[in-house]
N, C-alpha and C positions, 0 to 999 in steps of 0.2 A: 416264818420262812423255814423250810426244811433246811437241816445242817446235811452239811456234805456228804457225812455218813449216809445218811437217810439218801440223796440224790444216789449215789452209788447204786444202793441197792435197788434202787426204783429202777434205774438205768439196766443193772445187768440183768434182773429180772426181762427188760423186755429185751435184749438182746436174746439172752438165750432162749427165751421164748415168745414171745411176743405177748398174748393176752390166754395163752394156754394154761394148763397147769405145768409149775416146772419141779422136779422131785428135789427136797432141799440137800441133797447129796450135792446134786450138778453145782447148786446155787452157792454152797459151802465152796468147794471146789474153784468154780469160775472166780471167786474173792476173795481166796485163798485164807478161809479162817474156816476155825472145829464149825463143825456141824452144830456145837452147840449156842458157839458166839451167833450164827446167821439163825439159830431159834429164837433165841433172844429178840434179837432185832428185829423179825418179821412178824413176833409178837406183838411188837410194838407199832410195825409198821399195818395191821390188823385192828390193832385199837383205834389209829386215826383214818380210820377207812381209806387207806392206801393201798389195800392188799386183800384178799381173802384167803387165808391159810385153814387148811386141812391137815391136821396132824397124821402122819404114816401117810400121805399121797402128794403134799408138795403146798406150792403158793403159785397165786395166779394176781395181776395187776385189777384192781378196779379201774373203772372208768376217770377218776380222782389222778388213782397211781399213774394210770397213761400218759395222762396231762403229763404229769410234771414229769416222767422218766422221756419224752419228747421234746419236752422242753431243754432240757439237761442236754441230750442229743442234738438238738438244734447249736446250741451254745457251744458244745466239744468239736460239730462239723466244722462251725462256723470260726472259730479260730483255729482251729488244724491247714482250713484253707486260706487266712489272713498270713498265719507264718511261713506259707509255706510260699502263695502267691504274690503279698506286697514283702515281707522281711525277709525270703528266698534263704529259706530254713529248709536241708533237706529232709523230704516228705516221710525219711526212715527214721526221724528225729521228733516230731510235733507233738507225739502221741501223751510222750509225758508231759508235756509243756501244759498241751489242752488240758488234762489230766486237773491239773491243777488251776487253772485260770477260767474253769467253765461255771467253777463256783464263786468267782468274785468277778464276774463281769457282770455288769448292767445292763436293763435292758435297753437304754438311751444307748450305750456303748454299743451295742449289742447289733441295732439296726443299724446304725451307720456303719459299721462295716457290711453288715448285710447290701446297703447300701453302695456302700466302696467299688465291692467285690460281684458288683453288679446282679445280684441274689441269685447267685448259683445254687442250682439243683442238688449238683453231688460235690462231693468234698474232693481233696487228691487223691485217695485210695478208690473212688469209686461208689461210695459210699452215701444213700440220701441223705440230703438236710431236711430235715419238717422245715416248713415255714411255720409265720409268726401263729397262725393258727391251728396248727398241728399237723395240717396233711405234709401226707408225705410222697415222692413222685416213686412210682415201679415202674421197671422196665422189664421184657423178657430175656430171659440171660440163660445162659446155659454153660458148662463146664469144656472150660477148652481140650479136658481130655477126651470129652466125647463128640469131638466135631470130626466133621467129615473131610477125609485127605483130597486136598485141590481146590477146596474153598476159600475161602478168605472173610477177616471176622473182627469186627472192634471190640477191643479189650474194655471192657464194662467196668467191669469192681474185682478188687484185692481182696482174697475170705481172709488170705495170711497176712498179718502187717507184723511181724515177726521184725527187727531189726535187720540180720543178717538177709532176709529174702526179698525186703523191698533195696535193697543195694544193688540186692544181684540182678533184679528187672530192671532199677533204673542205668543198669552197667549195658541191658542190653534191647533199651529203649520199650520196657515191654512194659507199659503206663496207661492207665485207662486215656481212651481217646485214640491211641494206636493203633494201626491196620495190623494185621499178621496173617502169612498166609501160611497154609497147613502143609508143608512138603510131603511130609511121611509122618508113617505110625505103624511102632513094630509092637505088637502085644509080648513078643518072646524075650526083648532086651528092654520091655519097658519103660520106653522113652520114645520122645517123638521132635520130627524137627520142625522150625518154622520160620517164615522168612517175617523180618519185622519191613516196615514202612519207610523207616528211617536208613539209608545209605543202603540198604538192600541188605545188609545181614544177616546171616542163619544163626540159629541157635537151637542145640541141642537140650530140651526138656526131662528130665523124669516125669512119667504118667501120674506119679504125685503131686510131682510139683503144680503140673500141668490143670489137677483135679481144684488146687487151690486158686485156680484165675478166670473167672467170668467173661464171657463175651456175648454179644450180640450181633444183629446182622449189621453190616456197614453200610 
């Protein structure tokens, strides 16, 4: 079985890239160790045909490494949304929890809450679960800051899950599954407002903030 180390790497690997090449700078970076500790390792993870690495241009996931950096995702989704949904853990809190519990969960355990939690698609940030087979469900999504003023739009998936930022969404009901409608958008004071679903509330965005929140059509 791959130790936890090894799950990590597999994991951020396909996050920050999916089955691309990813430059081992990012990779150093994204798992906050020397460039040389993540050489190391992807050496390693090279020998057990997890990885293909290219010295001077980066590392890309095998087929092997997929598997399991999905699997791994499956099991981090999938208890983010058990503590969040049955143990009502809020959702700006889970991330560590999963963190650690994605590698000592079973996979007996594993389904039955998959089970439970009646096998939800996306987690509470928004986010896909593979199922037990790997696939994983897309949607078309696009950046709320570049939607259009007067329309209206379900909030998809969280890019940021930053402590402080899922507070301040969930302070102003602004959660994947939410309607939101586009009031305004001033490019010159770089913010935009928007009315949520819930009690009719506006909220004033930064174009940044704004850039970090997915939506779809309703």
């Amino acid at each position: 079985m791959p130790t936890a180390t090894v799950e990590d790497y597999l994991k951020q690997i396909y996050l920050e890239s999916g089955e691309k090449l990813l430059p081992m700078g990012q990779l150093a970076t994204a798992l906050d160790v020397t460039p040389g500790t993540a050489t190391a390792m992807v050496k390693r993870l090279a020998a057990s045909k997890m990885v293909l690495y290219q010295p001077y241009n980066g590392v890309q996931l095998t087929p092997q490494g997929k598997h399991t950096a999905l699997d791994v995702l499956r099991r981090h989704r999938l208890i983010e949304s058990f503590l969040v949904e049955v143990l009502k853990i809020d959702w700006a809190d889970v991330h560590e929890e999963a963190e650690q519990l994605e590698h000592a969960v079973s996979p007996r355990l594993l389904d039955a809450i998959d089970s439970l939690l009646g096998h939800p698609q996306f987690d509470p940030h928004g986010d896909p679960i593979p199922d037990g087979g790997g696939d994983i469900s897309h949607q078309s999504n696009q950046l709320l800051a570049e939607c259009q003023v007067g329309s209206q739009y379900r909030i998809a998936r969280i890019a940021d899950q930053r402590n402080e930022f899922l507070h301040f969404l969930a302070k102003h009901n602004l959660r994947p599954g939410n309607l939101v409608t586009i009031l305004s958008s001033d490019p010159a004071s770089e913010a935009m407002t928007l009315r949520t679903d819930l009690a009719g509330n506006d909220v004033t965005l930064a174009i940044t903030a704004a850039s970090r929140i997915l939506v779809c059509e309703p």
